[in-house]
C-alpha positions in Angstrom: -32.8 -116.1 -67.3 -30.8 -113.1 -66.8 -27.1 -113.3 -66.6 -25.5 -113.6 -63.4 -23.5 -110.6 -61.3 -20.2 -109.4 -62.0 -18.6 -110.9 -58.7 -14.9 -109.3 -58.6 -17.6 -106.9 -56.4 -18.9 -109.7 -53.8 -19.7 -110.3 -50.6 -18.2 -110.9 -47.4 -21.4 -111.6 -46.1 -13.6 -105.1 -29.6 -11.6 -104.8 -26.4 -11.2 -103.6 -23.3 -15.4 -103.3 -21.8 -17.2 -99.9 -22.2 -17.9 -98.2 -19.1 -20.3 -100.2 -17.3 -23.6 -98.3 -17.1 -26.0 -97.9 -13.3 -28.6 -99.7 -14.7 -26.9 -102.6 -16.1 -29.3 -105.9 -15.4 -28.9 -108.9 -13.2 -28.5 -110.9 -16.4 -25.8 -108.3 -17.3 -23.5 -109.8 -14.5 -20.2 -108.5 -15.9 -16.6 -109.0 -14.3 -14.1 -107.2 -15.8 -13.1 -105.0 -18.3 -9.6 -104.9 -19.8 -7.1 -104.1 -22.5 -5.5 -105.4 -25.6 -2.4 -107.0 -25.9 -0.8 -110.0 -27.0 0.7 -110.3 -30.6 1.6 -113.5 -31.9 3.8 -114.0 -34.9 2.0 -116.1 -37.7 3.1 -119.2 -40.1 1.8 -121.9 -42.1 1.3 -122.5 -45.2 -0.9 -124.7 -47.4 -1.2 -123.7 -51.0 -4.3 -124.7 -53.5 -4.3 -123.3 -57.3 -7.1 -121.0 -57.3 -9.6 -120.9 -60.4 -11.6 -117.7 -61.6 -15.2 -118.0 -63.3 -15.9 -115.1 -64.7 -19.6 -113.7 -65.4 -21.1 -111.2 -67.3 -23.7 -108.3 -65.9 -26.8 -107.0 -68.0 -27.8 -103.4 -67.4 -31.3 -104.1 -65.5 -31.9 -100.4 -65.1 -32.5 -100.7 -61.9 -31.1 -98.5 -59.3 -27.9 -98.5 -58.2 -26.8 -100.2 -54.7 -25.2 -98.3 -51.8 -22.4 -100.2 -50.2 -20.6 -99.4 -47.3 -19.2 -102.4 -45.6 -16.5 -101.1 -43.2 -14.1 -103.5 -44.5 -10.8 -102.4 -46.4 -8.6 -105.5 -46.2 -7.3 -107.5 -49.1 -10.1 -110.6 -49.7 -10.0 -113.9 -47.6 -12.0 -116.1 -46.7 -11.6 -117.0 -42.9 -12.3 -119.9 -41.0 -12.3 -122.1 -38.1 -11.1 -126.2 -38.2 -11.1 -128.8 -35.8 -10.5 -132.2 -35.6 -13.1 -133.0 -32.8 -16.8 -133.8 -32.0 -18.3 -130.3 -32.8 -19.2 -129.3 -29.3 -18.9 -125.6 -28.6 -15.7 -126.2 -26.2 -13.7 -128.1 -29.1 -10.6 -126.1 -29.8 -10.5 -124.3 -33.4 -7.5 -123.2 -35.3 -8.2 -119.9 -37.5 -7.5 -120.2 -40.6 -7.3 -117.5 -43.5 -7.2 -118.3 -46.7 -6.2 -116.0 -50.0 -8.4 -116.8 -53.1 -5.9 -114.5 -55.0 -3.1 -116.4 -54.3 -4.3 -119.6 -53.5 -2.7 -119.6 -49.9 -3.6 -120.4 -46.6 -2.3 -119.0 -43.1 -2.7 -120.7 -39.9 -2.7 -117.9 -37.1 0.3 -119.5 -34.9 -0.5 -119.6 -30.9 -4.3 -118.9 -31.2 -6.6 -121.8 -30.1 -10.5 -120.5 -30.0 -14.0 -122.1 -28.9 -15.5 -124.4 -32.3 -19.0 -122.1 -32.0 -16.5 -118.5 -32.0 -18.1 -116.2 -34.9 -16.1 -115.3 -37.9 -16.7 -111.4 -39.1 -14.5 -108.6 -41.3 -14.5 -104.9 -40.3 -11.9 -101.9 -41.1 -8.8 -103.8 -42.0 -8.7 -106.5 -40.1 -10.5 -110.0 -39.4 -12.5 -110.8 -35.8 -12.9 -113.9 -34.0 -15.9 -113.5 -31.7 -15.8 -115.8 -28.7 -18.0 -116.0 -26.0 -16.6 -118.6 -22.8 -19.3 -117.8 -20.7 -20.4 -121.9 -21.0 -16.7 -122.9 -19.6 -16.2 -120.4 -17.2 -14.0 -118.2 -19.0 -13.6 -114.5 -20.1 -15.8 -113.5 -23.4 -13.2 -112.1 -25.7 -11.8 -110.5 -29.3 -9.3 -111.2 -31.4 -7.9 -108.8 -33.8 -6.1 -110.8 -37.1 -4.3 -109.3 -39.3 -5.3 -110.9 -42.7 -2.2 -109.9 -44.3 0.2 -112.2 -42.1 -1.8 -113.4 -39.1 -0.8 -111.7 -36.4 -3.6 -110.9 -33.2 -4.5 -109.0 -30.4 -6.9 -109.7 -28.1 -9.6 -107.4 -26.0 -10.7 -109.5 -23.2 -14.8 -108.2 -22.3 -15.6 -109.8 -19.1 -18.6 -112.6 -18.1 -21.7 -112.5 -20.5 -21.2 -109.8 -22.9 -21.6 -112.9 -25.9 -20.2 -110.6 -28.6 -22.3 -111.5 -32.3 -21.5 -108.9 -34.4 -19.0 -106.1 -34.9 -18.6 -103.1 -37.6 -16.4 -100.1 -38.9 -18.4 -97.2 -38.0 -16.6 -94.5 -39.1 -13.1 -94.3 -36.9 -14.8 -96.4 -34.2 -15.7 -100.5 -33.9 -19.2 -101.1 -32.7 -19.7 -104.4 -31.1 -23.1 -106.1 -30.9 -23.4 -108.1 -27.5 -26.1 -110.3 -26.9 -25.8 -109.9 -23.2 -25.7 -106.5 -22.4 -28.2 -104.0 -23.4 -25.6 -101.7 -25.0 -23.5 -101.8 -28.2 -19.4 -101.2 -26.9 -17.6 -99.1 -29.0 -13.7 -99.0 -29.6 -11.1 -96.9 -31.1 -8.5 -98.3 -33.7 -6.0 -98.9 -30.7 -9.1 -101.2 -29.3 -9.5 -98.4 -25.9 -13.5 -98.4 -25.4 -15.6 -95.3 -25.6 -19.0 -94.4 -24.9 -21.7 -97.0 -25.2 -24.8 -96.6 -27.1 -27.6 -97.5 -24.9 -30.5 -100.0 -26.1 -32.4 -100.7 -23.1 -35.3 -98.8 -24.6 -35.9 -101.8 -26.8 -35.3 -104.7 -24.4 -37.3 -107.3 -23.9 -38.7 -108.4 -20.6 -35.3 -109.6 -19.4 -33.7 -106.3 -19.3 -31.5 -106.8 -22.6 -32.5 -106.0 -26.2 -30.3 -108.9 -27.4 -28.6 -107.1 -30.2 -27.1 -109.4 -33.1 -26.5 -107.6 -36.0 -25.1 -104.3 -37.0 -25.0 -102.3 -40.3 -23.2 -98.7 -41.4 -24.1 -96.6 -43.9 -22.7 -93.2 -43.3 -24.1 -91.4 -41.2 -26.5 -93.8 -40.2 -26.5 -97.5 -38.6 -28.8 -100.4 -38.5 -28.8 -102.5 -35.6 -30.7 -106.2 -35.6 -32.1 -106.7 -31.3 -33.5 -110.2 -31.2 -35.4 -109.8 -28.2 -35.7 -113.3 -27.2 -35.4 -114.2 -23.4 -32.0 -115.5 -22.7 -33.3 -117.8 -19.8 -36.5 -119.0 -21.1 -36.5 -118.5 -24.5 -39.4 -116.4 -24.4 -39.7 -114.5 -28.3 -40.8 -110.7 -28.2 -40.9 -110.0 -31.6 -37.7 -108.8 -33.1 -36.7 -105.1 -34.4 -34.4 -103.5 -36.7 -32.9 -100.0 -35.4 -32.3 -96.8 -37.3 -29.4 -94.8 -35.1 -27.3 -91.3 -36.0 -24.1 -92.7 -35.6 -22.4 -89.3 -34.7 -25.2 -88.9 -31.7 -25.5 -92.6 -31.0 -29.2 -92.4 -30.7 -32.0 -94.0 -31.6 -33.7 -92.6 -34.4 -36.0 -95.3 -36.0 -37.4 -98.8 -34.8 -39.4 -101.1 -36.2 -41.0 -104.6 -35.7 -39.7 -107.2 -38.1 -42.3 -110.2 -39.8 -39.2 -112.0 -39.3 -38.8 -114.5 -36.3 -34.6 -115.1 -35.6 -32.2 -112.4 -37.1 -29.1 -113.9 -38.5 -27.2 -110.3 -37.8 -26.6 -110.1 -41.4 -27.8 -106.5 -42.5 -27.4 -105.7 -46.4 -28.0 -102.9 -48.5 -30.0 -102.1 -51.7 -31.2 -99.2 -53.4 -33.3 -97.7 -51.0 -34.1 -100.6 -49.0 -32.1 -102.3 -46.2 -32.6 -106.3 -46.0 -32.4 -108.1 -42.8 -31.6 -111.7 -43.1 -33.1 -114.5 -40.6 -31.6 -118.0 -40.3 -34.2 -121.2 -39.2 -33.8 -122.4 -35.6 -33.3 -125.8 -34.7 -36.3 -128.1 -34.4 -37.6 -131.5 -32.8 -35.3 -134.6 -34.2 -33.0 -132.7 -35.9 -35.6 -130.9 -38.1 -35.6 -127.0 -38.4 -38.0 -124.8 -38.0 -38.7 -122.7 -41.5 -38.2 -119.1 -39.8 -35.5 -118.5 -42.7 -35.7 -115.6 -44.9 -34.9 -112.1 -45.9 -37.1 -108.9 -44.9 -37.2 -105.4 -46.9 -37.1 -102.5 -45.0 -37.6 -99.1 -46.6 -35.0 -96.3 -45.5 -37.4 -93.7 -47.1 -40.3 -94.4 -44.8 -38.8 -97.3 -42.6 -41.7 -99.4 -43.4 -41.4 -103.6 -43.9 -42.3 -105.4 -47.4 -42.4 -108.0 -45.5 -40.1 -111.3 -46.1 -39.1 -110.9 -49.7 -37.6 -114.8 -49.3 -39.9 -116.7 -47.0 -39.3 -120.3 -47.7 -41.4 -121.3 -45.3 -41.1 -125.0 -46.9 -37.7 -125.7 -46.0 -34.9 -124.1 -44.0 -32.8 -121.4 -45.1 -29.8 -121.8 -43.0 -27.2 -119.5 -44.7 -27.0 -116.6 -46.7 -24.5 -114.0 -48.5 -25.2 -111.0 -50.8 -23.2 -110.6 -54.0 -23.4 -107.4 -55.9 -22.8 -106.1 -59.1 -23.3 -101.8 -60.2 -27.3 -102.4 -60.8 -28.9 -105.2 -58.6 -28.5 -107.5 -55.1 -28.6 -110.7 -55.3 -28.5 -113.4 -52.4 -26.7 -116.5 -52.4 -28.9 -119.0 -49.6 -28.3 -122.2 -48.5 -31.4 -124.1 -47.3 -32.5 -127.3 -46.4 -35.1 -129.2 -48.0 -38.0 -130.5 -46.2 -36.7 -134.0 -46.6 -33.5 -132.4 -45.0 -31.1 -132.5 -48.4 -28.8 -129.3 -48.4 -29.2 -127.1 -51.6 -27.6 -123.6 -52.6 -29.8 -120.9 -54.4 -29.5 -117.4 -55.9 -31.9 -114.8 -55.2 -32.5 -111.4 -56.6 -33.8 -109.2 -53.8 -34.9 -106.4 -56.3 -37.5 -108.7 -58.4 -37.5 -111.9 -56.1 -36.7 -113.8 -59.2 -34.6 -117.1 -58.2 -31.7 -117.0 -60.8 -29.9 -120.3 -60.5 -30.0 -123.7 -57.9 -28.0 -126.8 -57.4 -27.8 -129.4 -54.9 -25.1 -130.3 -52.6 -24.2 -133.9 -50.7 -22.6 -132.2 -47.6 -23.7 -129.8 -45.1 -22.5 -126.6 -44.9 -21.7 -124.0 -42.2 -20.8 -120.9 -43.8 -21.2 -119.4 -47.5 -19.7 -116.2 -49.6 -18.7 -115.4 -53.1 -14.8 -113.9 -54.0 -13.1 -114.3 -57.7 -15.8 -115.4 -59.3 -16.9 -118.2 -56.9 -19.4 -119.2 -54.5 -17.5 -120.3 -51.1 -18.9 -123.3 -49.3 -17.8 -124.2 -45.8 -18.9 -128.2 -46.4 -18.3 -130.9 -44.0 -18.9 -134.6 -45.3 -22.3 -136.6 -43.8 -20.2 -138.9 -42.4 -18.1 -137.0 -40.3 -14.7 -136.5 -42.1 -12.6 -133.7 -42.8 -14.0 -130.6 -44.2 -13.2 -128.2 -46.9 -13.6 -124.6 -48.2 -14.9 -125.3 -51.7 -15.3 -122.6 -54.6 -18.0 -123.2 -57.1 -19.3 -121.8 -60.5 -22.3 -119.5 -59.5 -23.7 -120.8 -62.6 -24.6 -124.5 -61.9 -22.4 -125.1 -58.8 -19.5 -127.1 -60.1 -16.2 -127.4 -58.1 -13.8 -125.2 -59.0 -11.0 -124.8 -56.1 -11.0 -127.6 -52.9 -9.2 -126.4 -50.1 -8.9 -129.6 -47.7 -9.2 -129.6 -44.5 -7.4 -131.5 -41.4 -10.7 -131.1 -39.5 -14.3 -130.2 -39.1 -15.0 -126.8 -40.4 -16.9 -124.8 -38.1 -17.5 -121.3 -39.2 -16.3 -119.3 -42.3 -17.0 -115.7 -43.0 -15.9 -114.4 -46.8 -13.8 -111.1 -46.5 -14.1 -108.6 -49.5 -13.0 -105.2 -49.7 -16.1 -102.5 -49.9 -18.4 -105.7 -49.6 -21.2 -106.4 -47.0 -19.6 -108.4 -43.8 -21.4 -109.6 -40.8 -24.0 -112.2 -39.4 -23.6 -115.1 -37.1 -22.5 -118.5 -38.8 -24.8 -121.3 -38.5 -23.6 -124.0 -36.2 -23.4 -127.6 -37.1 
């Protein structure tokens, strides 16, 4: 079995409303639009030693992978806790923590939803919260990851913001319920939108979840699934100039539900998909990872198609000459596991199980970070383990239930909705 990655190089893995376009939808019943503001002033602090494993790379010969993340910031893995019943209105604390150090901040003042998404982008860290369930005003918060400090962009009624990445000097937002992307400057003021109605399914509204730079290009992830009914259309990965904003590829994905995680390899862009709930707390297998050619824009198909169980999570890791994916799956007797993946020779490099469920996975310094949450219902933790054979190697209790965690590296892959609990 080959040697595992080098992983210092690992994976992660807003605003005011753009102008509202004539043909927006019924569906796309918007409210407001509006700008940033309020800073808040950070504290907190929880400590945990941290522990390095370091790995060793072999020279496969392979080619070498393009990474462009968007992300600059110094590494953290960010997360959300509560202490209640899991429902989608529980209040969350965010909480970032620094595998370097071995700290943890608390962002003071900021109370979000327990189903908010967790993403990295340019230098900062983005809670994604859509309120459209309570009532309330879809928004983003800007973090600092340094010291905690936020700004919000307040979106309006059903924009249900999944994803959002650095594209060049501008932030491009995915929102489910629009058929746009928003785009924002660094000061979070929006700017033109980049229209996807083209590719919408019968609703009006493309659904787009997932979005991926490369200069000069971008990959965008539209689910097209029916946002009333349900109703699946097939889903589509998107090839736009990012200077022209258009559309300058499509094609239909073998995959069923994207994730909105978009990596990079070689020539070859990989678009993960997450299983969907199922009867009695089963799930259905449509987890996996699809190869798209950038050459051609032609699909390999599901590279990881295990159509057995349920692959609920996944991450990229990378070292100078291969891709490898990190997955987290559920067994068809329902038994969490964690697995690596190389998406070059779709050799499975290393397994172990786990005795809690998880809802979010990454690798920094050398570990694999596991959002777990005990069976029974207890506190959670952010847990590091060796990517060789999954032992413990840094336990970051928790007060609560973690609900979402995204790992943050600088100039690796960020991105994709967290998988709910």
């Amino acid at each position: 079995m080959r040697s595992l990655l080098l992983l210092a190089l690992v994976a992660c893995t807003g605003g005011d409303d753009a102008p509202k376009d004539a043909d927006d939808t019924a569906a796309d019943a918007d409210t407001d639009t509006d700008a940033d503001t309020d800073t808040d002033t950070d504290t907190d602090t929880d400590t945990d030693a941290d522990t390095d494993v370091e790995t060793g790379t072999d020279d496969t010969g392979l080619p070498p992978v393009s990474i462009d993340s968007g992300y600059s910031g110094p590494t953290r893995v960010a997360f959300l806790v509560d202490g209640a019943s899991g429902t989608g209105t529980d209040p969350s604390s965010v909480v970032l923590y620094d595998p370097v150090g071995g700290t943890s901040t608390t962002v003071s003042g900021l109370s979000v939803r327990s189903d908010s998404i967790i993403d990295c982008a340019g230098d900062s860290i983005f809670v994604l919260e859509s309120r459209g369930g309570d009532g309330g005003t879809d928004h983003i918060l800007r973090v600092a990851p340094a010291d905690g400090t936020y700004t919000e962009w307040a979106l309006g009624s059903n924009f249900q913001p999944r994803d959002i990445a650095a594209v060049g000097d501008a932030f491009w937002v995915a929102a489910w319920g629009k058929p746009r992307l928003l785009t924002y400057d660094a000061a979070g003021t929006a700017g033109a939108f980049v229209d996807l109605t083209d590719h919408a399914d019968s609703d009006g509204i493309p659904e787009a979840n997932g979005i991926y730079y490369a200069s000069p290009l971008a990959y965008v992830t539209v689910a097209r699934q029916g946002q009333t009914d349900g109703t699946y259309s097939g889903a589509r990965l998107l090839e736009l100039d990012a200077d022209t904003k258009m559309v300058l590829r499509s094609i239909d994905l073998a995959g069923r539900f994207p994730s909105g995680k978009i990596t990079q390899g070689g020539d070859s862009v990989h678009v993960h998909f997450a299983s969907t709930a199922g009867a009695e707390g089963t799930v259905n297998a449509d987890g996996g990872i699809e190869q798209v050619s950038v050459t051609d824009f032609t699909s390999a198909g599901l590279i990881l198609d295990d159509s057995a169980s349920g692959v609920t999570q996944t991450a990229a890791a990378f070292d100078p000459f291969s891709v490898t994916a990190w997955v987290a799956a559920l067994s068809s007797g329902g038994a969490p596991y964690v697995f690596a993946f190389s998406l070059f020779d779709g050799v499975q490099l290393q397994q172990w199980p786990l005795a809690s469920s998880l809802t979010g996975i990454g690798v920094a310094q050398g570990n694999v970070w596991l959002a777990e949450n005990p069976f029974d219902g207890g506190s959670g933790a952010i847990v590091g383990r060796s990517p060789m054979d999954g032992t413990e190697a840094v336990r970051v209790a928790q007060s609560g239930r973690v609900r979402a965690m995204q790992v943050c590296v600088s100039g690796a892959p960020t991105g994709g909705e967290q998988t709910p609990e």
